[in-house]
C-alpha positions in Angstrom: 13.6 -11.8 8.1 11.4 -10.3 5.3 13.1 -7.8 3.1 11.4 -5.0 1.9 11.1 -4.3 -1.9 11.1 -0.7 -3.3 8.2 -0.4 -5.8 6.7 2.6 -7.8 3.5 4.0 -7.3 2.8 2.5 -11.4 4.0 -0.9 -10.1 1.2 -1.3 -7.9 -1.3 0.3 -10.1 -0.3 -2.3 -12.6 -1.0 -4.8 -9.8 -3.8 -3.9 -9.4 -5.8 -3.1 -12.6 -4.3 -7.2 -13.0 -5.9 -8.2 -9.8 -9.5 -6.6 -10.7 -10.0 -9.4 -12.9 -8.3 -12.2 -11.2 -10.8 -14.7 -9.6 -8.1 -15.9 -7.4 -6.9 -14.7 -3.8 -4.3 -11.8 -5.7 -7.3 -9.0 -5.2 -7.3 -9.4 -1.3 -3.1 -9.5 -1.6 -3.0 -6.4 -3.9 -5.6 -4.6 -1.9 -4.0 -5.6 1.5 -0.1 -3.8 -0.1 -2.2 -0.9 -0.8 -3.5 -0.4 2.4 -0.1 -1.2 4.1 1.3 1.6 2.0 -1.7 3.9 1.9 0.3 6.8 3.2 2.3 6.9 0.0 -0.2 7.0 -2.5 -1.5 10.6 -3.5 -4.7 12.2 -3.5 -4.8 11.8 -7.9 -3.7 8.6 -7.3 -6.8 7.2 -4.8 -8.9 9.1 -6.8 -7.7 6.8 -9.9 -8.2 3.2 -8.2 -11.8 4.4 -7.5 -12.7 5.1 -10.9 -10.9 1.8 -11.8 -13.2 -0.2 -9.5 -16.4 1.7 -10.9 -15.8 1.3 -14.1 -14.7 -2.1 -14.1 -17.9 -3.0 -12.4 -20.1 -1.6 -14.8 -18.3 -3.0 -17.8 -20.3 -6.3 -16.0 -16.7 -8.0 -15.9 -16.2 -8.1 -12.0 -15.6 -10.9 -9.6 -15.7 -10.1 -6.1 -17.5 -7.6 -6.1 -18.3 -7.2 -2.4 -14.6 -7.1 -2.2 -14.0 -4.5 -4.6 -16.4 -2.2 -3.6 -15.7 -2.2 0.2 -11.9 -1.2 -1.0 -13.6 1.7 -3.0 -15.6 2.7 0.3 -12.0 2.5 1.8 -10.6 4.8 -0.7 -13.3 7.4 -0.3 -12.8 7.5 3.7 -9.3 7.9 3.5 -9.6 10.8 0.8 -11.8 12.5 3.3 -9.8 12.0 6.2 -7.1 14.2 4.1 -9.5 16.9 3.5 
């Protein structure tokens, strides 16, 4: 049986800004969590991972690019959905 951990909101945004430069499988893992838990995240807070991935990417840095940006798409669809 899996237990589930309690985590803040800056827990996973700490995950995250770690996994945007990871070349490894921990961006599909820390996207996947945020998307399970999507629910929880506020409006400020979307709007914050977007303007991560964006300027990440043009700091030339990124791996996975494809990846990264199809989560921002995500991000912008789900903010509109809330409107």
């Amino acid at each position: 049986m899996e237990q589930k951990l309690a985590v803040t909101n800056d827990i996973v945004f700490f995950a995250f800004k770690y996994a945007l430069g990871s070349r490894s499988d921990i961006p599909v893992l820390v996207i996947d969590t945020i998307k399970e838990n999507i629910n929880r995240i506020k409006d400020f807070d979307l709007r914050k991972y977007i303007r991560e991935i964006y300027e990440y990417r043009n700091s030339g840095m990124m791996t996975d690019e494809t990846t990264w940006l199809d989560f921002a798409d995500y991000l912008q669809e789900e903010l509109r959905s809330r409107e």
